[in-house]
C-alpha positions as a printed Julia matrix, in Angstrom:
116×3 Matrix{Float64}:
 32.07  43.4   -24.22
 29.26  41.8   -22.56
 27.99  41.75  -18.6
 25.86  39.33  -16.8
 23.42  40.33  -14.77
 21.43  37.79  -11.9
 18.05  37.74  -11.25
 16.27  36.21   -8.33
 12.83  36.43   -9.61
  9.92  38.02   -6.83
  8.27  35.11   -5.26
  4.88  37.89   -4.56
  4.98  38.16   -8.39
  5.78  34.41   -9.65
  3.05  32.4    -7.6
  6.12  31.49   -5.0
  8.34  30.32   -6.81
 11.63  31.5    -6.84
 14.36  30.97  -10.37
 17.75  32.09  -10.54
 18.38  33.47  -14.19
 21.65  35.26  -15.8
 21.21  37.43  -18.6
 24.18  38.84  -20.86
 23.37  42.32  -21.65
 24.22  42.88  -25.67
 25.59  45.87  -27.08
 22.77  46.85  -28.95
 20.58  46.26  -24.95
 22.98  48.39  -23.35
 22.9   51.21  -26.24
 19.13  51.01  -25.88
 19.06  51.55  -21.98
 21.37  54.9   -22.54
 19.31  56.04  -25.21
 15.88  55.36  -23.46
 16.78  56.35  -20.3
 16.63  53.07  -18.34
 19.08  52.74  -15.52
 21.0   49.84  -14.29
 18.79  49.57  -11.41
 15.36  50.06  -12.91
 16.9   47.47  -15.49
 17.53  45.1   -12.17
 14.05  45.65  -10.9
 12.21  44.71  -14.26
 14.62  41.18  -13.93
 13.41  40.84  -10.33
  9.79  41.57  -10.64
  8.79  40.43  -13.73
  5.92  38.35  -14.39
  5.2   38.09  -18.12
  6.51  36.58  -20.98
  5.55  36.67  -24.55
  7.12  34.82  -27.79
  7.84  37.37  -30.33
  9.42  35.25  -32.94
 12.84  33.54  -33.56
 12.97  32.19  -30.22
 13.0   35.66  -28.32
 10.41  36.76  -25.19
  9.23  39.7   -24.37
  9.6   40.38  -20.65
  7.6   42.98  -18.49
  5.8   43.44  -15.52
  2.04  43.29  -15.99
 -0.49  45.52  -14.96
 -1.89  43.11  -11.93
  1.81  42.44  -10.9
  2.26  45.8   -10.5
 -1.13  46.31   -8.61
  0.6   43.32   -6.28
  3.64  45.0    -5.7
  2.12  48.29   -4.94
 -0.09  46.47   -2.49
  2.65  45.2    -0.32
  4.21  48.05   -0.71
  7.7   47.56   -2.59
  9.56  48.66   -4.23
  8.93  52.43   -4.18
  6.53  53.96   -5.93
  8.54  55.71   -8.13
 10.08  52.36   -9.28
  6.85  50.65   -9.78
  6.02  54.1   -12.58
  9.41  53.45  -14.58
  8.71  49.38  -14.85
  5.19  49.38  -15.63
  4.81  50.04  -19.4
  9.18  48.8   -19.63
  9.82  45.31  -21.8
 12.66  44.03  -21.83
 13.58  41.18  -24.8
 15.62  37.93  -24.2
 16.88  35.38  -26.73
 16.53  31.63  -26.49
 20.49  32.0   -25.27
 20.08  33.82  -22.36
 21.34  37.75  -23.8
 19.38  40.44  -23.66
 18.51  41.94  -27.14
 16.86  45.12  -26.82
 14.86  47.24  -24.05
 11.74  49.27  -24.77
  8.83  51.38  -23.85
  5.6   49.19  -24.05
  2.9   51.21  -26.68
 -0.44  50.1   -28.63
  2.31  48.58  -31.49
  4.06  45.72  -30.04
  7.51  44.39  -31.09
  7.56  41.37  -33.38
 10.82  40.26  -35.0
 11.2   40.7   -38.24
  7.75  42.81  -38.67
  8.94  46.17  -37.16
């Protein structure tokens, strides 16, 4: 069983302008956040505050919140501090379709499909 979650994307983050996006969590997403230890509302604040995308392959992106975004964010001083450790360093990946495939802990190896 899948959810949807909506985003309203930051407008401090994305240059002012605002996009309204829906993204169906996938089983395999979902398993992920339990296992990683990603909450539904860190989850929410990575689809609201992200500012970076990056094809991985097979029409998925890698979603995150870069370094200066979070540098903006701390500057104007939300959300809390605390939030702004979990998401830095968090990547989220989308399909072409809108679902959410997988969540994961940013290292040195980055994900690629069909390479990991």
């Amino acid at each position: 069983m899948n959810c949807v979650v909506t985003v309203q994307r930051s407008t401090e983050v994305m240059a002012m302008a605002s996009a309204k996006k829906e993204y169906i969590i996938s089983q395999h997403a979902r398993m992920r956040c339990q296992q990683r230890g990603v909450s539904r509302e860190i989850l929410s604040a990575l689809e609201n505050v992200a500012d970076r995308s990056v094809s991985v392959g097979g029409g998925r992106w890698a979603v995150s919140l870069s370094r200066r975004g979070v540098q903006w964010l701390r500057e104007d001083g939300h959300p809390a501090a605390a939030v702004l450790e979990r998401l830095s360093g968090l990547t989220m990946v989308v399909s072409s379709t809108g679902e959410m495939v997988t969540v994961l802990h940013a290292t040195v190896r980055r994900y690629r499909r069909g390479q990991n």
